[in-house]
N, C-alpha and C positions, 0 to 999 in steps of 0.2 A: 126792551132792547138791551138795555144795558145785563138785567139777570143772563140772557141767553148769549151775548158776548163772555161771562165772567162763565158759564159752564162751559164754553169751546176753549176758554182759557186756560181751564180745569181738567181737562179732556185731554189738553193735547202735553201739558204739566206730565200729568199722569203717562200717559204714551209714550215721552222722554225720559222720564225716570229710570225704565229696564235699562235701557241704550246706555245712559251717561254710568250705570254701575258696574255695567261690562268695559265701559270704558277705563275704569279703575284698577283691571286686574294687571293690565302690561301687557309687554309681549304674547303671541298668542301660543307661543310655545310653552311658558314659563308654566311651572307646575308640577304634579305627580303623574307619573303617566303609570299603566301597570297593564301586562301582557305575556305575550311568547316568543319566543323565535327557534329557527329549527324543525329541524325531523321530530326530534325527539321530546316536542314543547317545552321548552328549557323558562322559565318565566324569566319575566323580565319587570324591574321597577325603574325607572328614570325618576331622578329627583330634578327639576332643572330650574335655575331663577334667570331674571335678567336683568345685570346689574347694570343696565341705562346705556352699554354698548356692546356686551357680550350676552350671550348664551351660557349660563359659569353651570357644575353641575356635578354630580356622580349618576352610577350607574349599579344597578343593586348597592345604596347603603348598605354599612357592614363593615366585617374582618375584609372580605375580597371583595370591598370597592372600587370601582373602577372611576379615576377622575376624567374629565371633559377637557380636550388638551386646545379643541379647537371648533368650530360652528360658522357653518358657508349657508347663505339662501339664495333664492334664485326666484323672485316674484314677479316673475312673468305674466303667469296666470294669477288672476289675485285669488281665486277659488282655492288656487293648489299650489301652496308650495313647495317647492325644489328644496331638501334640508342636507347639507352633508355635518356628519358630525366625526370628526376621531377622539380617540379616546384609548387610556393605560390601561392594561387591566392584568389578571394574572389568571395563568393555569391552573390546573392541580397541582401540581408541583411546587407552584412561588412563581415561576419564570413568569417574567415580564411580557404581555401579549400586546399587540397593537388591534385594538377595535376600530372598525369602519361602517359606519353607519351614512344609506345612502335611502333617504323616503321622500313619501309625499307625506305634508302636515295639509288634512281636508276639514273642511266644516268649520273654516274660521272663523265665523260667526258665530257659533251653536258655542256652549258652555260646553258640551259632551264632544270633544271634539278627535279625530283618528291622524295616527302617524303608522304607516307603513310603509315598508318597503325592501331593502338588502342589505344583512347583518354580517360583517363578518371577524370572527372573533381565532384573531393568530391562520389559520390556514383552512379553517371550518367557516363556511358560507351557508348559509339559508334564508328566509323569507322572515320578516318579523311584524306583530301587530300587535301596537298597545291603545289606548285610549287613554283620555284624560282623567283622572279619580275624580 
């Protein structure tokens, strides 16, 4: 009695292990994400952390990074969240552009997880899809 109590013990130990290490990572957002947006597949890297109240972040690392000026959810659905993000970014040129970033974050659950949805970067709109690295 006791061995076959101390394997269900063992069993179930084991089953909660995956759960509590996903539990570790944070936010479900926080992370590398890497993708496209646009007609013309323009890639895309989001670096994003979360510093215990925000969404904090850049947008392709680099010379033309773009910083994270602000982060809205909307968890309605718990499957699917609602993300708005704006963000600084720049032209070709220098000039200063205002990014607006409007998706769904799906597969909260899953480590591989997807954010897409409408990128729009100074007056150029398109569709954007990255996943988690």
């Amino acid at each position: 009695m006791r061995r076959a109590l101390l394997k269900i013990l063992v069993l179930a130990a084991v089953i909660a292990l995956p759960a509590t290490a996903l539990a570790q990572f944070g936010h479900p957002l926080k992370g590398q994400w890497s993708g496209q947006w646009g007609k013309d597949n323009q890639r895309l890297l989001l670096d994003f952390d979360w510093d215990g109240k925000d969404i904090v972040g850049t947008i392709n690392p680099g010379p033309n990074a773009a910083t994270i000026k602000s982060t809205a959810f909307d968890y309605t659905d718990p499957a699917k969240w609602k993300v708005k993000i704006t963000a600084e970014g720049k032209d070709a040129t220098g000039k200063v552009v205002p990014i607006a970033i409007d998706g769904v974050l799906e597969n909260i659950g899953a480590y591989y997880r997807l954010f897409h949805g409408t990128w729009q970067q100074g007056s150029v709109k398109g569709e954007f899809t990255v996943t988690r690295n």
